[in-house]
FIKOLZA-1660 file (N, C-alpha, C; in steps of 0.1 Angstrom, whole numbers, plus 5000, padded with zeros to 4 digits):
% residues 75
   i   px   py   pz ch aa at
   1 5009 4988 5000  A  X  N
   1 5000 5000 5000  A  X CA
   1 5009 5012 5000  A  X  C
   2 5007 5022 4991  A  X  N
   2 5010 5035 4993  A  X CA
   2 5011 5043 5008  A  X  C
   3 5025 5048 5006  A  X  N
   3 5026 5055 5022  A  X CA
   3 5018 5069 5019  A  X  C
   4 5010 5071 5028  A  X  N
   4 5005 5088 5023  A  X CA
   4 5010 5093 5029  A  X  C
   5 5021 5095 5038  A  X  N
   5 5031 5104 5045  A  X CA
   5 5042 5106 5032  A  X  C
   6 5046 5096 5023  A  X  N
   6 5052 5101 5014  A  X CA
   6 5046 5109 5006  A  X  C
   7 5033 5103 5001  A  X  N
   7 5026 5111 4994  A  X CA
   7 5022 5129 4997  A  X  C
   8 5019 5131 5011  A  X  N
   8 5019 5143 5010  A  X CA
   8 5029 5154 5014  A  X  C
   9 5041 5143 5015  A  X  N
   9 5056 5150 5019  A  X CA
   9 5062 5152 5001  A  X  C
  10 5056 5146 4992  A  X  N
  10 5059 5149 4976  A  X CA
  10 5050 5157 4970  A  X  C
  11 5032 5159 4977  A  X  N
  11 5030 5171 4972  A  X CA
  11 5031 5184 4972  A  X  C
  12 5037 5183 4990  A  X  N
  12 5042 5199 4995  A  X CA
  12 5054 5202 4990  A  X  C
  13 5062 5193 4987  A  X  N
  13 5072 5190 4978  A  X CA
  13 5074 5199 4964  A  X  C
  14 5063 5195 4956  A  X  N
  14 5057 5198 4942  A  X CA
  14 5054 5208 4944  A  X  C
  15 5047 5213 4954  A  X  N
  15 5041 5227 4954  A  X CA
  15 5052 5237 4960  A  X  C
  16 5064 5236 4967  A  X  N
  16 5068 5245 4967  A  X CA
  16 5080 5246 4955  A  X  C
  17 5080 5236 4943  A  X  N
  17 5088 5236 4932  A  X CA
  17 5081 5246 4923  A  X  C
  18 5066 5246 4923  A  X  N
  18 5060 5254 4913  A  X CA
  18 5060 5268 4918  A  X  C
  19 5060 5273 4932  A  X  N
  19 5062 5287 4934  A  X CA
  19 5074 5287 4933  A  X  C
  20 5085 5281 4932  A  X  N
  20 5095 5290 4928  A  X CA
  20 5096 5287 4915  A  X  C
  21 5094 5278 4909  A  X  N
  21 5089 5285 4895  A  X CA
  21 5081 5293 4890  A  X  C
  22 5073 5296 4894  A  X  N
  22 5065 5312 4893  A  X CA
  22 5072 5322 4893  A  X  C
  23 5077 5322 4901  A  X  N
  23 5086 5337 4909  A  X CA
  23 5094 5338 4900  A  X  C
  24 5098 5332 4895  A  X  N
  24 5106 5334 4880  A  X CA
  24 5122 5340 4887  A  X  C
  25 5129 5339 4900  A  X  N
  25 5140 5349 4905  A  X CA
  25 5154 5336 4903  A  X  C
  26 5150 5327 4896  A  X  N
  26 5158 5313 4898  A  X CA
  26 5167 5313 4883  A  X  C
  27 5180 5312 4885  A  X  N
  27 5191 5307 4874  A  X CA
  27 5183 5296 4864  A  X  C
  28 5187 5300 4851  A  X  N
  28 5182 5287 4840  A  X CA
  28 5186 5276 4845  A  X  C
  29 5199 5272 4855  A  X  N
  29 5200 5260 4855  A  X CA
  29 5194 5253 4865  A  X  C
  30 5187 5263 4874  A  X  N
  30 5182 5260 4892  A  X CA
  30 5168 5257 4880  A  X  C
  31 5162 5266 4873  A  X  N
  31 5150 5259 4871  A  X CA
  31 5149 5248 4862  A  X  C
  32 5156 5250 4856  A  X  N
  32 5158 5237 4851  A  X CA
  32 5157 5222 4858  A  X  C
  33 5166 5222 4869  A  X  N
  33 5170 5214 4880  A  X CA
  33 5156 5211 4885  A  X  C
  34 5150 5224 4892  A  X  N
  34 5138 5222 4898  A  X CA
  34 5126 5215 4889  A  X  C
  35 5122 5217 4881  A  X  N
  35 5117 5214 4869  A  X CA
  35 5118 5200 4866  A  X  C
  36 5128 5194 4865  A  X  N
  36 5131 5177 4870  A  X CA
  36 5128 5169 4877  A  X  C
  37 5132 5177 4892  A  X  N
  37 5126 5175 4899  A  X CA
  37 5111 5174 4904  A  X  C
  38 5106 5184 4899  A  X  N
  38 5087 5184 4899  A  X CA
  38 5082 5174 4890  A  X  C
  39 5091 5170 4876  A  X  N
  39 5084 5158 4870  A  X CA
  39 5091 5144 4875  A  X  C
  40 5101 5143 4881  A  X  N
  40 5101 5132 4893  A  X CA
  40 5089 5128 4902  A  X  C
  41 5087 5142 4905  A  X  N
  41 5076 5140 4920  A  X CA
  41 5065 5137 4915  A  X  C
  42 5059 5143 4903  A  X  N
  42 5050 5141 4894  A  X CA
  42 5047 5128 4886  A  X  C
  43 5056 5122 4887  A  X  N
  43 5054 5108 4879  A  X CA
  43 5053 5099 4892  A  X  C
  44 5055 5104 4901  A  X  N
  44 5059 5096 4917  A  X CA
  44 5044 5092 4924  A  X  C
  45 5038 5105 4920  A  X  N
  45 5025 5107 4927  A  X CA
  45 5017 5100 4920  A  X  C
  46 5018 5102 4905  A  X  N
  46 5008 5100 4901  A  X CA
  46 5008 5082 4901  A  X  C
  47 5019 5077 4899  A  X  N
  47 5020 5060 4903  A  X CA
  47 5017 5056 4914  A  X  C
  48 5017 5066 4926  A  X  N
  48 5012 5061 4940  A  X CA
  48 4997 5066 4940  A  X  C
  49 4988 5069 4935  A  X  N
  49 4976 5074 4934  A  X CA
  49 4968 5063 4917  A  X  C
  50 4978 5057 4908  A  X  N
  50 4971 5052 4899  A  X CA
  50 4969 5035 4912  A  X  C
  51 4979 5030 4922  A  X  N
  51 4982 5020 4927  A  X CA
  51 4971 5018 4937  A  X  C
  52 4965 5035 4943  A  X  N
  52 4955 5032 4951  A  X CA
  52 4947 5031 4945  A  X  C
  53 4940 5033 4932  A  X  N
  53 4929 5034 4926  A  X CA
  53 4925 5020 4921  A  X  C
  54 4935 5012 4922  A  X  N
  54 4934 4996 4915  A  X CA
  54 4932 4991 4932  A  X  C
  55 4937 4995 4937  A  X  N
  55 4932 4993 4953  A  X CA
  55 4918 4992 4954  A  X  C
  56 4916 5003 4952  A  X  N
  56 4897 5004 4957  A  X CA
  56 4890 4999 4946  A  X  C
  57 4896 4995 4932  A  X  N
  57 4891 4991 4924  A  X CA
  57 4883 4975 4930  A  X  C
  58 4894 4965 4933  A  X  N
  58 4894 4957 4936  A  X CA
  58 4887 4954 4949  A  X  C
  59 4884 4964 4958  A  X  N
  59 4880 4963 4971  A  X CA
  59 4864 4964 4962  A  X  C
  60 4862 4970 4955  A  X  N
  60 4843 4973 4951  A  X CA
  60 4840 4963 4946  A  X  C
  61 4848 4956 4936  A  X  N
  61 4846 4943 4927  A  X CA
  61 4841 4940 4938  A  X  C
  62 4849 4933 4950  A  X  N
  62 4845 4921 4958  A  X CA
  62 4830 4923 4966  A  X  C
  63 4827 4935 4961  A  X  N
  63 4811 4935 4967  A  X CA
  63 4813 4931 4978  A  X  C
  64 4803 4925 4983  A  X  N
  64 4805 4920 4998  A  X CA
  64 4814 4917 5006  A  X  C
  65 4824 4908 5004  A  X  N
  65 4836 4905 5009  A  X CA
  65 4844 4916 5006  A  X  C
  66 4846 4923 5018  A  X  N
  66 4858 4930 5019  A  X CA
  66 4873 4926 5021  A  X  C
  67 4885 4924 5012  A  X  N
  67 4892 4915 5017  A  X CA
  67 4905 4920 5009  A  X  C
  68 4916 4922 5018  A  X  N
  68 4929 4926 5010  A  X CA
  68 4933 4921 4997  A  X  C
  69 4940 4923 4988  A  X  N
  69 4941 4918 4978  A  X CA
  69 4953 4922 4972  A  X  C
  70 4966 4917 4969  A  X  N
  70 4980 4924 4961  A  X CA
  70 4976 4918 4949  A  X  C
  71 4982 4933 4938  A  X  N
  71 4978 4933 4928  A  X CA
  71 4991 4934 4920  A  X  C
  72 4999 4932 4910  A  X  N
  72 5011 4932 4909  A  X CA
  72 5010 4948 4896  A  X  C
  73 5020 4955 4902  A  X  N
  73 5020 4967 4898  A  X CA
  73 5024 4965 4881  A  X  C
  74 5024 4977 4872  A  X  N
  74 5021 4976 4859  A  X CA
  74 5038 4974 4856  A  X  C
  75 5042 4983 4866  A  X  N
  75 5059 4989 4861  A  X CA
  75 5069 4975 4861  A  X  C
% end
């Protein structure tokens, strides 16, 4: 299962990558850098949020029985 302590320690993460890219006061190569960085975190999140969604997918299938289930990731 997805940690959501990482999860929300990579979108405050992400969010303070896009205000300083807004602010526009950052060297081509810092945003650059940073910019990499945000599509790291970005590709990070969204695999930890596609992983929960096959989670609850799986949990609704089972109708009735509620019951853990590992699902072998795509990657």
């Amino acid at each position: 299962m997805p940690n959501n302590d990482n999860f929300e320690k990579s979108i405050t993460q992400l969010e303070k990558i896009v205000a300083q890219l807004e602010k526009g006061d950052l060297s081509l190569e810092e945003m650059l850098k940073q910019f990499e960085n945000g599509i790291a975190l970005s590709r990070s999140c969204n695999k930890m949020l596609n992983e929960a969604e096959k989670r609850i997918n799986v949990l609704v299938k089972n109708d009735d029985r509620i019951e853990k289930q590992k699902f072998e990731s795509e990657d």
